[in-house]
C-alpha positions as CSV (number, residue, x, y, z in Angstrom):
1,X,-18.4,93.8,56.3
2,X,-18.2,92.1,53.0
3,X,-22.0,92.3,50.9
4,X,-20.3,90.3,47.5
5,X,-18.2,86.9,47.7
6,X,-17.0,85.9,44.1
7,X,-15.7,83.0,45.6
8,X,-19.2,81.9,46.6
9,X,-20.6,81.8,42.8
10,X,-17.7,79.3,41.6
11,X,-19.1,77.2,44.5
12,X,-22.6,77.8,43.2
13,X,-22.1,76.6,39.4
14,X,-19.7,73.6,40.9
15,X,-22.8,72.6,42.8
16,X,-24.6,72.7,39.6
17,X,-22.1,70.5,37.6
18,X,-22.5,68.1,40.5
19,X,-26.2,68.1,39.8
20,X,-26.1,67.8,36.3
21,X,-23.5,65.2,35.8
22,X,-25.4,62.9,37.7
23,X,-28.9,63.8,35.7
24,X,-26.9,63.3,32.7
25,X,-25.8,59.4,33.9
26,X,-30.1,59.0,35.0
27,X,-31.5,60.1,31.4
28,X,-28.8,58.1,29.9
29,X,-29.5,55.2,31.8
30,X,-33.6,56.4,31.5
31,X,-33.2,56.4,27.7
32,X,-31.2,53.0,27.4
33,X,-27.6,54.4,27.0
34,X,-24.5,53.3,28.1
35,X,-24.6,54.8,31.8
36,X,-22.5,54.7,34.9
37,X,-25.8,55.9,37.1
38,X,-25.0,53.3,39.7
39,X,-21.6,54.2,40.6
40,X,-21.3,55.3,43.9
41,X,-20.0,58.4,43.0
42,X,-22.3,59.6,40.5
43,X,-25.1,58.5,43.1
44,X,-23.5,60.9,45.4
45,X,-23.0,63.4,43.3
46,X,-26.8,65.0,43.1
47,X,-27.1,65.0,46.7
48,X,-24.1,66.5,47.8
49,X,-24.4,69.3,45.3
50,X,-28.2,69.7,46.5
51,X,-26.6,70.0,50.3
52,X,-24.2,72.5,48.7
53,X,-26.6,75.1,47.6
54,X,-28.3,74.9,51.0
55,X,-25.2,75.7,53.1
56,X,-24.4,78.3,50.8
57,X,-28.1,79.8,50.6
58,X,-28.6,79.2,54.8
59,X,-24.8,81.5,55.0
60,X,-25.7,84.5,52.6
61,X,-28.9,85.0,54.1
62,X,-28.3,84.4,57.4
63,X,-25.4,86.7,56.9
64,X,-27.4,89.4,55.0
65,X,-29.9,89.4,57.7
66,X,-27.5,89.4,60.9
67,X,-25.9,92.4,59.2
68,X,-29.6,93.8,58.5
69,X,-30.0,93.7,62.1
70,X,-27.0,95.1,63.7
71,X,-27.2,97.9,60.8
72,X,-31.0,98.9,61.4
73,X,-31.5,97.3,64.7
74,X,-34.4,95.3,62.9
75,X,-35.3,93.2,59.6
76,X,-37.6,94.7,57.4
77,X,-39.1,90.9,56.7
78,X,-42.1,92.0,54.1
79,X,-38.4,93.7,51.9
80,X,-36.8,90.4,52.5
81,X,-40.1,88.3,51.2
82,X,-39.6,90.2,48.6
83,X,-36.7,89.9,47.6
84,X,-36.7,86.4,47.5
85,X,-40.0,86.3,44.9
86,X,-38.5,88.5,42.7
87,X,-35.4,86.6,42.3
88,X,-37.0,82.9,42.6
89,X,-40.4,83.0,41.7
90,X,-40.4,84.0,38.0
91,X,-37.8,81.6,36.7
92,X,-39.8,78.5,38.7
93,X,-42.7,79.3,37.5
94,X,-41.8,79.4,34.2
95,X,-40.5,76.2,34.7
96,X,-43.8,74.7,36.4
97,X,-46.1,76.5,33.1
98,X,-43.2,74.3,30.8
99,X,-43.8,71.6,32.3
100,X,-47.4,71.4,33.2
101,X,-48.9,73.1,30.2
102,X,-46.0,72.9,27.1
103,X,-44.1,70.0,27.3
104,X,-46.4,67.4,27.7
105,X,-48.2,68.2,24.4
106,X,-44.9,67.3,23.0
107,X,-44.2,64.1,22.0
108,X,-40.7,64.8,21.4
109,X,-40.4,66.0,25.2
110,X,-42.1,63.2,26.3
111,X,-39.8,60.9,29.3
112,X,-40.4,57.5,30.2
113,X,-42.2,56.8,33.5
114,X,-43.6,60.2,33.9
115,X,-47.0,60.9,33.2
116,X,-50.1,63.8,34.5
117,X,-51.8,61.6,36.1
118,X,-53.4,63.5,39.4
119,X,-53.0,66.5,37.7
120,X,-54.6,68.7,39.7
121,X,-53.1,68.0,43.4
122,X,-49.7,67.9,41.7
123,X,-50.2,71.7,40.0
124,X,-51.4,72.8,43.2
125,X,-48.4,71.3,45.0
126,X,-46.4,72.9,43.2
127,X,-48.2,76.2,42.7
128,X,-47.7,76.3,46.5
129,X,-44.2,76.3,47.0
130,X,-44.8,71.9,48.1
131,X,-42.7,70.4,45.3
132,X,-40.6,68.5,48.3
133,X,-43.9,67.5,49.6
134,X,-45.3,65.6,46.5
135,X,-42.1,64.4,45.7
136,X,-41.8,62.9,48.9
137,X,-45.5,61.2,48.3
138,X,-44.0,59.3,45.3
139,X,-45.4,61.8,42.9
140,X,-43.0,63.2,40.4
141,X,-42.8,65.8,37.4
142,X,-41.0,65.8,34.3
143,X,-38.7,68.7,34.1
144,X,-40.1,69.8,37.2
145,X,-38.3,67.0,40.0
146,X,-35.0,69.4,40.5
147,X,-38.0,71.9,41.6
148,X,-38.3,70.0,45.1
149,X,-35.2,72.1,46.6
150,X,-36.6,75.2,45.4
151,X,-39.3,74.2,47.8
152,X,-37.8,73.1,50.8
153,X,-35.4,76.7,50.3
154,X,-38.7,79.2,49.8
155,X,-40.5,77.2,53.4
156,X,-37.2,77.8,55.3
157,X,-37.5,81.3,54.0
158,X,-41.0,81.7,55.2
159,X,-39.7,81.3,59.0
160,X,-35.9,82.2,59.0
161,X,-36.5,86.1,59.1
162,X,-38.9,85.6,61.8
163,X,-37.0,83.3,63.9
164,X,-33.9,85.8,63.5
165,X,-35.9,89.0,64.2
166,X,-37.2,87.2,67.6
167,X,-34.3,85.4,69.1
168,X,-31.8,87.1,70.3
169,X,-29.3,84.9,71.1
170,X,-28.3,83.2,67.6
171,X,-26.5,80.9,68.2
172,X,-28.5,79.2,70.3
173,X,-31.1,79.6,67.5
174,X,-29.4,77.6,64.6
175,X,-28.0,75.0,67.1
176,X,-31.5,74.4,68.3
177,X,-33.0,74.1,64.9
178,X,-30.2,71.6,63.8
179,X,-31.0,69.5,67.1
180,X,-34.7,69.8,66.9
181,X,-34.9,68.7,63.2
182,X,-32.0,65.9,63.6
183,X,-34.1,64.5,66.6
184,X,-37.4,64.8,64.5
185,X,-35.3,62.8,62.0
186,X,-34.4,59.7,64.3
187,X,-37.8,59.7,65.7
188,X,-39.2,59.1,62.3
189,X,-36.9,56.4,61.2
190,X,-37.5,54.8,64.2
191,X,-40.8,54.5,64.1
192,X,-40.7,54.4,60.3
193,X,-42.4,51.0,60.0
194,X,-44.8,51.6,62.8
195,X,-47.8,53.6,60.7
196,X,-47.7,54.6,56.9
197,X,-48.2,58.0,57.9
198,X,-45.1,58.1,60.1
199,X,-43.3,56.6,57.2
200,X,-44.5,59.8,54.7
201,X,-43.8,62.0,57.5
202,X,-40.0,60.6,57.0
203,X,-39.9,61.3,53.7
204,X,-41.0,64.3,53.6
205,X,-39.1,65.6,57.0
206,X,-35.9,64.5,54.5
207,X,-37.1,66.7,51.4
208,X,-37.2,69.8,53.9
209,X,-33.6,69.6,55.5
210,X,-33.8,73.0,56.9
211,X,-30.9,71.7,59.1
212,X,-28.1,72.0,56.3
213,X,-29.6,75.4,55.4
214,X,-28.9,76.3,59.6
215,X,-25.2,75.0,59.2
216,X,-24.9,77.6,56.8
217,X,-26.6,79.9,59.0
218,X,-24.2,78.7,62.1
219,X,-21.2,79.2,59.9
220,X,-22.5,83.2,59.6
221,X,-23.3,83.8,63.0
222,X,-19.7,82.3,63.7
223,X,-18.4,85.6,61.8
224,X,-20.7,88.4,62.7
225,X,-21.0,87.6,66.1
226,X,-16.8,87.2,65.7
227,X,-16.2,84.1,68.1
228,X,-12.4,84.4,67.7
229,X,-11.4,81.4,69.2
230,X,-14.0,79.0,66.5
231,X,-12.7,81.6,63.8
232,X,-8.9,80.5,64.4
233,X,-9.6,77.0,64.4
234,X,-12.4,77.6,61.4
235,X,-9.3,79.9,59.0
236,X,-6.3,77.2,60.6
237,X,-4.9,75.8,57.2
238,X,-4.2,72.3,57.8
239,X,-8.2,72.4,59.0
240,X,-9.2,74.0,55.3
241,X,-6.6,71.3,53.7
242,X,-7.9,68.5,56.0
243,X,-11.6,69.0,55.1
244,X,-11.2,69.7,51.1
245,X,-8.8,66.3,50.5
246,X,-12.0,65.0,52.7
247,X,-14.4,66.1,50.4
248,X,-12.3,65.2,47.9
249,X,-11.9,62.0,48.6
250,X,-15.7,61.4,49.9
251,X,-16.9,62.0,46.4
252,X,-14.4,60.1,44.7
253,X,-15.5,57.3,46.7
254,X,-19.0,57.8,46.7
255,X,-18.7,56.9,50.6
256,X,-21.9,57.3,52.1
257,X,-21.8,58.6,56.0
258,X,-24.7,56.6,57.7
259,X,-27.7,58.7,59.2
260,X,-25.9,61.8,59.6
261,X,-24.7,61.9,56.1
262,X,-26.0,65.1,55.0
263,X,-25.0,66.5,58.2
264,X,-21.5,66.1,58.0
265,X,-21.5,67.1,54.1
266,X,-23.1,70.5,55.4
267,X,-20.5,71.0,58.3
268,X,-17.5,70.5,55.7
269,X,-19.2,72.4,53.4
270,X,-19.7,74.9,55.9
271,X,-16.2,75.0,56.9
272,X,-15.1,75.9,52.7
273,X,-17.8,78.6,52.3
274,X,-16.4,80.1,55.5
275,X,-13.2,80.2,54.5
276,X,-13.9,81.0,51.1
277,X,-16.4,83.4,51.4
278,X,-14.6,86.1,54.1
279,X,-11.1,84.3,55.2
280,X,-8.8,86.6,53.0
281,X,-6.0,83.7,53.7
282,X,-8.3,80.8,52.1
283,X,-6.3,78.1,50.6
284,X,-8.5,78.0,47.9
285,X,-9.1,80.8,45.7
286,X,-11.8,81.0,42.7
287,X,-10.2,84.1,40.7
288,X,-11.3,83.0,37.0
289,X,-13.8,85.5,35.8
290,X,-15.8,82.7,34.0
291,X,-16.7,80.9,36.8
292,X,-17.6,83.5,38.6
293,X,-19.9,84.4,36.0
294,X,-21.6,80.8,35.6
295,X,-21.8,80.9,39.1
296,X,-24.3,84.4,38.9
297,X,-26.4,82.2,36.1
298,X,-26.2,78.7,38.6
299,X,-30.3,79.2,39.3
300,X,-30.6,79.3,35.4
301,X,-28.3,76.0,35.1
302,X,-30.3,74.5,38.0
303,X,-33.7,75.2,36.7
304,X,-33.0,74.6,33.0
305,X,-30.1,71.5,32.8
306,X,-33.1,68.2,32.6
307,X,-34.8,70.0,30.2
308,X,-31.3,70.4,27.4
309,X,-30.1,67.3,28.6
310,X,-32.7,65.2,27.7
311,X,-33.0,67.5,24.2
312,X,-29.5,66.3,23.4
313,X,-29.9,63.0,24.0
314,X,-33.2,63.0,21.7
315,X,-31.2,64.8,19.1
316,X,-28.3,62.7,18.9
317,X,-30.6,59.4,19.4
318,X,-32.0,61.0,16.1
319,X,-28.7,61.6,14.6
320,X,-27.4,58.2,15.6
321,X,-24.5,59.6,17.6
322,X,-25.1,58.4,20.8
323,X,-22.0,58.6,22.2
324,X,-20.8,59.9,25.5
325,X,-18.7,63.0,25.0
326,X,-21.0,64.6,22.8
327,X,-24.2,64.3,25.3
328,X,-22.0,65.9,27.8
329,X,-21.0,68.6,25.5
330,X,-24.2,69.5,23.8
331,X,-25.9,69.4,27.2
332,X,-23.9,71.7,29.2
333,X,-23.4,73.8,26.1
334,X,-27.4,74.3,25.4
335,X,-27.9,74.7,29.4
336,X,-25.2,77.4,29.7
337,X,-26.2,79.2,26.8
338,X,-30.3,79.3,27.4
339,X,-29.2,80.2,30.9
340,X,-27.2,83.2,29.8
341,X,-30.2,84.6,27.7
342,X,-32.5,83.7,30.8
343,X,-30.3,85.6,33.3
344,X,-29.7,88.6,30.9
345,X,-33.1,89.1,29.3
346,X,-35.5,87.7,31.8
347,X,-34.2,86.8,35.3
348,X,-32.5,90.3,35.5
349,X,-35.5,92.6,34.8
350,X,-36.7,91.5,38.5
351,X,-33.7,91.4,39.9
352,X,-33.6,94.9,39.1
353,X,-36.5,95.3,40.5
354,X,-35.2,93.8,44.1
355,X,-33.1,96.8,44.6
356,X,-36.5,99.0,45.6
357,X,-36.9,96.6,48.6
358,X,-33.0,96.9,49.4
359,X,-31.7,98.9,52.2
360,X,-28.9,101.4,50.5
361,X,-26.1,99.4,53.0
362,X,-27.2,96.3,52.4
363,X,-28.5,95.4,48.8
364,X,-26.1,92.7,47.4
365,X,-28.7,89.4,47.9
């Protein structure tokens, strides 16, 4: 079976561009520019990009791991931990020390309506791997918000190897966990207004969607397990046309898809990275060397874009050039390029590293 997917890392860095083109319309709007933050599209765009990355993560390593399994007849889960803090950790805590310790002693970093104030339970929220958590509380972090999906990714990581290792019958793993959390999220909205705790609890049960992460996961059972029938339909190529002019069309739209919004996001998503990741007769191919290479630095662009957006809007506040086209440009420009010389000289020293806690079959995650 297939260890690599180039298609997968276009998908990655368009998830990204998602992200940062709506961060781009906030700190316009943030810093009193001309914005378009409120259009329905660009409101949709952050979110859907966000579900993006979790179908795609909740597919590679549910895939890596069923394949871990049937290979070794096990999953050597203290390898996979580690794994996963050699390739996430350093770059988010680098980010956390930035924006904790360095940037607020800059005045020239400084955004408006973010401040230190409980500065203790927010640095250990977010030492911890809880940046969803104090999000959800109301409590946010300049150049550290984008960090809350890191969270809610490293707690479904915590108990995805484990539920895997112990449940046999996969499928009816990752259909559970979607019904359990979607009936965790109705009972919470419906009692939302019934006790303030209930009402965090709903926040914070919506900042750890381990749900889309298990469409991703259903999506790779689907294939390893081969269930020909849901293949056929899943590789059919009026579906794969019917659900990207969906998609399409959704997020030109900005349509928003009433309490199961982010579940029917993940299942089309879900049905592209399928197809795009191991049907060989995809309608959609991502062959452009480039891409695939932006998409191998997406953690970088993720991590990095609020900080270089909101540098080239200071610098061209300060050069009285405030004009659209240029804050695009010298955003995604500065963000690519410190991502680059992140990935190449920093991120890939541990990633190097992961290769000790690979098996020799199985080492491309």
């Amino acid at each position: 079976m297939k260890l690599y997917f180039p298609n997968l890392n276009t998908l990655r860095f368009l998830a990204a561009m998602l992200v940062m083109v709506h961060h781009i319309e906030l700190f316009k709007e943030m810093f009193g520019l001309p914005n378009i933050f409120h259009n329905h599209s660009i409101q949709l765009m952050s979110k859907i990009g966000v579900t993006l990355f979790f179908v795609l993560s909740g597919f590679l390593i549910t895939y890596l791991l069923l394949l871990e399994q049937n290979t070794y007849e096990t999953i050597d889960i203290k390898a996979f931990y580690m794994r996963r803090i050699l390739r996430i950790w350093p770059l988010y805590y680098l980010i956390i020390m930035l924006a904790f310790f360095i940037f607020p002693q800059l005045s020239f970093m400084h955004m408006p309506g973010h401040d230190l104030s409980h500065w203790l339970i927010k640095f250990l929220f977010f030492i911890f791997f809880m940046p969803n958590v104090i999000h959800a509380l109301g409590a946010g972090l300049a150049y550290g918000t984008q960090t809350w999906s890191i969270g809610a990714e490293e707690q479904f990581y915590i108990i995805w190897p484990w539920l895997m290792r112990l449940k046999k019958n996969k499928l009816a793993l990752v259909l559970g966990v979607i019904f359990i959390y979607v009936l965790f999220k109705y009972l919470f909205a419906y009692f939302y207004n019934t006790h303030q705790i209930i009402a965090y609890l709903h926040r914070i049960w919506y900042l750890f969607p381990i749900d889309n992460m298990a469409i991703g996961g259903l999506f790779a059972v689907i294939y390893v397990n081969q269930y020909q029938k849901i293949i056929r339909f899943l590789e059919h190529k009026i579906l794969q046309t019917t659900v990207w002019s969906a998609v399409i069309v959704l997020l030109i739209s900005g349509k928003s898809l009433g309490f199961f919004h982010h579940q029917i996001y993940a299942l089309l998503f879900g049905v592209l990275v399928y197809n795009l990741a191991v049907n060989k007769q995809s309608v959609v191919q991502f062959k452009i060397k480039i891409f695939d290479y932006l998409g191998k630095i997406s953690y970088g662009l993720y991590m990095y874009h609020s900080i270089f957006i909101v540098l080239s809007i200071k610098v061209l506040k300060h050069l009285n050039f405030e004009n659209t086209t240029a804050i695009y440009i010298l955003s995604l420009a500065s963000t690519i390029l410190i991502s680059i010389l992140s990935y190449e000289f920093f991120e890939k020293r541990f990633i190097a590293k992961k290769m000790k806690y690979s098996h020799e079959k199985i080492s491309s995650d």
